[in-house]
MIDOLO-754632 format. One record per residue (C-alpha): residue in three letters; chain; x, y, z; residue number from 1. Coordinates in Angstrom, 1 decimal. Layout:
REM MIDOLO-754632
  pavo  drengu       u       v       w  sevo
   ALA       A       X       Y       Z   NUM
...
//
This chain:
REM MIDOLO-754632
  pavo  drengu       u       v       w  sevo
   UNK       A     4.9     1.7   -25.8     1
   UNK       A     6.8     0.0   -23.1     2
   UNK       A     7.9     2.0   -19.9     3
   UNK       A    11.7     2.1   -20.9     4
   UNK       A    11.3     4.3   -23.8     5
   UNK       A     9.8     6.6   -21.3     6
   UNK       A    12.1     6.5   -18.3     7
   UNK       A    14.6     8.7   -17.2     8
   UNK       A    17.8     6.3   -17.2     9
   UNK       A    19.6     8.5   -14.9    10
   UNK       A    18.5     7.7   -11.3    11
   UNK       A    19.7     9.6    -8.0    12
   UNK       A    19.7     7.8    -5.0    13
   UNK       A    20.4     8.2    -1.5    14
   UNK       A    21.8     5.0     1.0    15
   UNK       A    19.4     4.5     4.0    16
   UNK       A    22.0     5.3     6.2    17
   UNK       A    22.8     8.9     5.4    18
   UNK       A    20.8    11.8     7.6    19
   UNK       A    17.6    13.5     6.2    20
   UNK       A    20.0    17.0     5.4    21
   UNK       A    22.0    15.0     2.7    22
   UNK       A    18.4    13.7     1.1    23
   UNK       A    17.2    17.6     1.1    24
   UNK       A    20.9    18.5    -0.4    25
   UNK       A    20.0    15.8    -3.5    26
   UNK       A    16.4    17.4    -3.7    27
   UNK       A    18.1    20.5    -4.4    28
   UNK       A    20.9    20.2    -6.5    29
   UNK       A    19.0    17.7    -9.3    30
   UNK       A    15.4    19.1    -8.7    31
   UNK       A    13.5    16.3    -8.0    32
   UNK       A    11.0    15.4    -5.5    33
   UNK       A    11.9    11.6    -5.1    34
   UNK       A    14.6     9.4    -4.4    35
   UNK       A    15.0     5.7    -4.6    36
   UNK       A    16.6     4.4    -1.2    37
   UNK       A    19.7     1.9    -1.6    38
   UNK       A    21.8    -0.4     1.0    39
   UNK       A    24.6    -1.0    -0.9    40
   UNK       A    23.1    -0.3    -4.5    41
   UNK       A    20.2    -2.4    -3.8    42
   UNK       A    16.8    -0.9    -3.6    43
   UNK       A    15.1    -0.6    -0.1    44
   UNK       A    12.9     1.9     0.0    45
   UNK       A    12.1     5.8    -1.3    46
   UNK       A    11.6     8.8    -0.3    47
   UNK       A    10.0    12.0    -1.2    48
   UNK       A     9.0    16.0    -0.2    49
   UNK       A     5.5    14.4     1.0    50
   UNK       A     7.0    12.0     3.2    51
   UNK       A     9.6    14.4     5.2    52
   UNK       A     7.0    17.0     5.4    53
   UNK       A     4.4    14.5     7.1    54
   UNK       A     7.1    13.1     9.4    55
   UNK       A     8.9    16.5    10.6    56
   UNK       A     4.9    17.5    11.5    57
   UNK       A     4.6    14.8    13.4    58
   UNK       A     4.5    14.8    17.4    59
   UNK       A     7.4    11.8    17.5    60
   UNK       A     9.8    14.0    15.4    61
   UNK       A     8.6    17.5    16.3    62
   UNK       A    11.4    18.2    18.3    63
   UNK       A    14.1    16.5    16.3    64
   UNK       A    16.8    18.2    13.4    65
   UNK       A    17.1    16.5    10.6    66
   UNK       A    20.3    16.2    10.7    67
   UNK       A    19.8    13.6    13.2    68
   UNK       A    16.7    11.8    11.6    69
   UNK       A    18.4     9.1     9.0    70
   UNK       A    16.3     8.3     5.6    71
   UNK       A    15.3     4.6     6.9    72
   UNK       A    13.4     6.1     9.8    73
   UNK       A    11.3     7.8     7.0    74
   UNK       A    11.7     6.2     3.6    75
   UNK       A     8.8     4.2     2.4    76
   UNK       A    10.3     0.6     2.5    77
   UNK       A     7.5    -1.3     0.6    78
   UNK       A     8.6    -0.1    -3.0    79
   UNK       A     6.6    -0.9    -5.5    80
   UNK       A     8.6    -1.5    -8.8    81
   UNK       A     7.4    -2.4   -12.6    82
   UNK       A     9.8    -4.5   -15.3    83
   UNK       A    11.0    -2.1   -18.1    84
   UNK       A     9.1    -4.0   -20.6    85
   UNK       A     5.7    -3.4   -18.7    86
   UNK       A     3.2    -1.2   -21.1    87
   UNK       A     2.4     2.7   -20.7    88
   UNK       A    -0.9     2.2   -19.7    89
   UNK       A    -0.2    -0.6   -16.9    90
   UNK       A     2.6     1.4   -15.2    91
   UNK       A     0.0     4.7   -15.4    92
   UNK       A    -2.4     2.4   -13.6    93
   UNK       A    -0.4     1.1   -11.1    94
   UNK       A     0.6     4.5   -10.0    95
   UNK       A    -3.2     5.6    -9.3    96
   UNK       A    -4.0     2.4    -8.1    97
   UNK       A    -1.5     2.9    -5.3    98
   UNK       A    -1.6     6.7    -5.2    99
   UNK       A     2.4     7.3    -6.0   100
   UNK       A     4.1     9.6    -7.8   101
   UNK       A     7.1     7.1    -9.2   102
   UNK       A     8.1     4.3   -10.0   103
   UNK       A    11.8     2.1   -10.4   104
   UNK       A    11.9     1.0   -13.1   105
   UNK       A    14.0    -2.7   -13.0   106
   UNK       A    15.8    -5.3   -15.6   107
   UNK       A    15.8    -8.6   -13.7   108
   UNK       A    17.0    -7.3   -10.0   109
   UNK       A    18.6    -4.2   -11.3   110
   UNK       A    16.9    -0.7   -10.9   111
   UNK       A    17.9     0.6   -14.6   112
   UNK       A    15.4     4.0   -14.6   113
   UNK       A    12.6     5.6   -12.8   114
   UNK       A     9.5     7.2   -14.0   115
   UNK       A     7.3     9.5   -12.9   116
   UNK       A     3.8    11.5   -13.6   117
   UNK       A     6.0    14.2   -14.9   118
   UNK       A     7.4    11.8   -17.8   119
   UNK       A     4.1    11.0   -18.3   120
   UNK       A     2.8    14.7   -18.7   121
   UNK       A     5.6    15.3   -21.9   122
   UNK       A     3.1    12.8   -23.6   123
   UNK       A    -0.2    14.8   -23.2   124
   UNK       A     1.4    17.3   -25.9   125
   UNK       A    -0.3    17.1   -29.7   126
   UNK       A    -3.1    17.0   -31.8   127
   UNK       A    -5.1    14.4   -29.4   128
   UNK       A    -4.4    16.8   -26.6   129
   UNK       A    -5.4    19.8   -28.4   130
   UNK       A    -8.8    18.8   -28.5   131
   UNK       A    -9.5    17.8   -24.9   132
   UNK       A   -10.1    21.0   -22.6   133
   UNK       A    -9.1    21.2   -18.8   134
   UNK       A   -12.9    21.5   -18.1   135
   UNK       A   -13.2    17.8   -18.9   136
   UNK       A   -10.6    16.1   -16.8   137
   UNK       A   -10.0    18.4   -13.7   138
   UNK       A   -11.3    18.0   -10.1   139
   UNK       A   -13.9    20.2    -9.0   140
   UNK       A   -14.1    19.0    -5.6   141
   UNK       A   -10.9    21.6    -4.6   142
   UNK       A    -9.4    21.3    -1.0   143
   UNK       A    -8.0    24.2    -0.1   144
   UNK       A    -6.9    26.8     2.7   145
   UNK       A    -7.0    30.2     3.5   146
   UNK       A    -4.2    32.3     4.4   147
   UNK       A    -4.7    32.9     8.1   148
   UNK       A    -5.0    28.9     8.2   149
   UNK       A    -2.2    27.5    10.4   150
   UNK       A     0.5    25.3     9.2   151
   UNK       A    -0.4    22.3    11.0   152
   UNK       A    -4.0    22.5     9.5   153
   UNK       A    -2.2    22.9     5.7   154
   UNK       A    -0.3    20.0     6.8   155
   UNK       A    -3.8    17.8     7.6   156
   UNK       A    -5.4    18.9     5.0   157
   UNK       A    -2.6    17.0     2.6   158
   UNK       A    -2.4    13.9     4.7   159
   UNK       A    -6.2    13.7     4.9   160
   UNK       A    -6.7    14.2     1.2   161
   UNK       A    -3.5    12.7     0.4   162
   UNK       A    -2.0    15.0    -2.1   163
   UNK       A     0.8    17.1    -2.2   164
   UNK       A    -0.3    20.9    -3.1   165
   UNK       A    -3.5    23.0    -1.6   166
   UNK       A    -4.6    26.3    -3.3   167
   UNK       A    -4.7    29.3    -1.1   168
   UNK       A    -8.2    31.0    -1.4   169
   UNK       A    -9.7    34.1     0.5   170
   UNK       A   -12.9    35.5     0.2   171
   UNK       A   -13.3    32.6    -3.3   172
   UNK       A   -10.1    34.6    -4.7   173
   UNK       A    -6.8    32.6    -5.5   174
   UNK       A    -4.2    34.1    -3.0   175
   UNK       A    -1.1    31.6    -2.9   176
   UNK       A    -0.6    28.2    -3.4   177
   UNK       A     1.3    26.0    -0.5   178
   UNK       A     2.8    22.8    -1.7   179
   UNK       A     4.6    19.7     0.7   180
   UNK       A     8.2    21.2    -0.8   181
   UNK       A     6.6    24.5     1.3   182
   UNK       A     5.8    22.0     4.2   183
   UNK       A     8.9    20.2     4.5   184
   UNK       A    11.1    23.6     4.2   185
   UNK       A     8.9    25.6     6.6   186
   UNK       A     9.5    22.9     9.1   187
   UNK       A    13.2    22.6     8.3   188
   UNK       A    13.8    26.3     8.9   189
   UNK       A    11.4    26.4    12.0   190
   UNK       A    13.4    24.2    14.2   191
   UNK       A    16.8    25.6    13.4   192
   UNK       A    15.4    29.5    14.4   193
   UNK       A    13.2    28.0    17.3   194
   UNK       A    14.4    26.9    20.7   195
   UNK       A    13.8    23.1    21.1   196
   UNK       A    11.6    24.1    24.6   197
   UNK       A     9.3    26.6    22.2   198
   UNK       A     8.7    24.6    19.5   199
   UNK       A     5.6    22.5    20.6   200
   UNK       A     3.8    26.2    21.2   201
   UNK       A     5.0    28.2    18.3   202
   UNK       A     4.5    26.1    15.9   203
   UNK       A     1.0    26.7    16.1   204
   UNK       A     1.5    30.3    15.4   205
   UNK       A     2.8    29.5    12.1   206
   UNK       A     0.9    30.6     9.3   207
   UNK       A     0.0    29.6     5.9   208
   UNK       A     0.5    33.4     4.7   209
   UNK       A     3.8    33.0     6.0   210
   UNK       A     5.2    30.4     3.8   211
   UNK       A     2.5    30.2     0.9   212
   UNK       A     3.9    30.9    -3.0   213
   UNK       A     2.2    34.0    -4.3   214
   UNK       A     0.9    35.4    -7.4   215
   UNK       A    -0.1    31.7    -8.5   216
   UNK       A     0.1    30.7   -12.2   217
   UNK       A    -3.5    29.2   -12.9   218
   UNK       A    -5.4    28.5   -16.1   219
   UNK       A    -8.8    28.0   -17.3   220
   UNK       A   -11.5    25.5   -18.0   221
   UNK       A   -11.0    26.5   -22.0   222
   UNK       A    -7.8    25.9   -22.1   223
   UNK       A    -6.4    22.5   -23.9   224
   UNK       A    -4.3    19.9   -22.2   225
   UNK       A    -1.5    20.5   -24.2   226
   UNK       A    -1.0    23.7   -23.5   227
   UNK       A    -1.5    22.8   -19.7   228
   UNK       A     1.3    20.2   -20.0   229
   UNK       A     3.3    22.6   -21.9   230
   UNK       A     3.4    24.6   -18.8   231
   UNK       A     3.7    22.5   -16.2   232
   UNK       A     6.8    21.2   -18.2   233
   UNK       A     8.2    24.6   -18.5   234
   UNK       A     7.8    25.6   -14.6   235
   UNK       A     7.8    22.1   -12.8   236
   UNK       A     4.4    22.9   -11.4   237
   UNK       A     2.5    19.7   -10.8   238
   UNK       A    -0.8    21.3   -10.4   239
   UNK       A    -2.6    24.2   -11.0   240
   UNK       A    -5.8    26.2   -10.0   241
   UNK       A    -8.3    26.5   -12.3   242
   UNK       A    -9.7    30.0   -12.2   243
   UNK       A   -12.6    31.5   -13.8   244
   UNK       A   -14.0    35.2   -13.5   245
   UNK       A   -11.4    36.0   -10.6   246
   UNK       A   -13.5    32.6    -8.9   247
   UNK       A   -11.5    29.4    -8.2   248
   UNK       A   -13.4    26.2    -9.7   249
   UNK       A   -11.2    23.7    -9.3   250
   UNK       A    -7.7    22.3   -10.0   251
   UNK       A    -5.8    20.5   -12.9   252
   UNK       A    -3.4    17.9   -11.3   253
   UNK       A    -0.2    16.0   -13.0   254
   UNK       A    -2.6    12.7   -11.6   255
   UNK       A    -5.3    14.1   -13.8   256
   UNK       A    -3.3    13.9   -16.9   257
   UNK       A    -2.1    10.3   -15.6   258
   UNK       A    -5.4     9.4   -15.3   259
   UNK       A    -6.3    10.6   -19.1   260
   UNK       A    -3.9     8.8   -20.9   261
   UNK       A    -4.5     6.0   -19.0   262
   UNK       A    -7.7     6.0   -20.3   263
   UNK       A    -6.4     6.6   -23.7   264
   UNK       A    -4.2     3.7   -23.5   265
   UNK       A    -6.7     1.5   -22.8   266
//
């Protein structure tokens, strides 16, 4: 199957020159976690949750709104793109290959769709996926954090293992889960309620109990992949904990399901 017959055809897009508040506005409104970056409808860059999140941590923006932080000063210019005619399985590994969530999807020099792992997840639903449990496919090596762990550890642990969601585990029991939408808002609200002057201090007194999702949805190792990607279609969730007598064991990731049908398409 070529990658057009899986794209979503309508793209939203935000011009370089508007301010990070209008990109979190479009992140909103269309629920999305991506945008392709345009200077006057051509593509220059994109940007996503991960990317503010990591930048509003930061010690060169810590003290700055985003109101006055425009997209190009944290968009990822170097877009990698794929023609619509490009094969399932090439796109799928071209996305793990380069460790990205999307990708524009062009005709000639014309962005005419984007995909993403979640377009690919509506395909891990059927008889194939029936017979392939989560046990075989999902990471076992599980980064997580605890609840007393500070924000700005949270927000190292993502960077360092370079992925956009960390289970919340106390005592070996699943508490919460903290994604970089969590990040990126937790950072948003804490400089408009914190005087500029406090911020570098309090900030470290931020907590990941205070802005963790609770009461998780998780599965289990038993548990086919199409019913995993029936629910991760259903709520949006792009990974989820795998649990097993009230232990967590590992996690089940939209990049796990990528990484299956790439295989299969191979």
């Amino acid at each position: 199957m070529q990658i057009k017959n899986l794209m979503s055809e309508e793209v939203i897009t935000v011009d370089k020159d508007q301010n990070l508040s209008d990109a979190l506005k479009l992140f909103r409104k269309h629920n999305v976690s991506r945008l392709p970056v345009t200077n006057h409808k051509e593509l220059v860059g994109i940007i996503s949750e991960r990317d503010i999140a990591n930048k509003l941590g930061s010690s060169k923006y810590e003290s700055m709104p985003a109101s006055r932080l425009h997209i190009s000063s944290v968009m990822v210019k170097d877009v990698i793109t794929v023609p619509e005619t490009m094969q399932l399985g090439e796109v799928a590994s071209i996305m793990l290959e380069n460790g990205i969530g999307s990708v524009p999807v062009m005709c000639e020099d014309k962005m005419v769709g984007i995909v993403s792992k979640a377009d690919f997840v509506t395909l891990a639903v059927g008889i194939a996926f029936d017979k392939i449990a989560v046990k075989e496919i999902m990471s076992k090596e599980l980064v997580a954090v605890s609840s007393n762990d500070r924000l700005v550890h949270a927000r190292r642990q993502m960077i360092e293992a370079n992925i956009g969601r960390l289970p919340v585990v106390d005592d070996g029991k699943l508490v919460g889960m903290i994604t970089s939408k969590d990040l990126m808002r937790a950072f948003i609200d804490f400089r408009k309620n914190v005087p500029e002057k406090h911020q570098k201090s309090q900030i470290k007194e931020v907590f990941v109990e205070e802005i963790m999702s609770t009461n998780p949805c998780f599965v289990s190792k038993d548990m086919s992949i199409s019913e995993v990607s029936k629910i991760m279609m259903d709520t949006g969730y792009n990974g989820l904990p795998v649990v097993e007598d009230g232990d967590v064991i590992g996690i089940i990731t939209q990049t796990d399901i990528l990484r299956l049908i790439e295989k299969l398409e191979s």
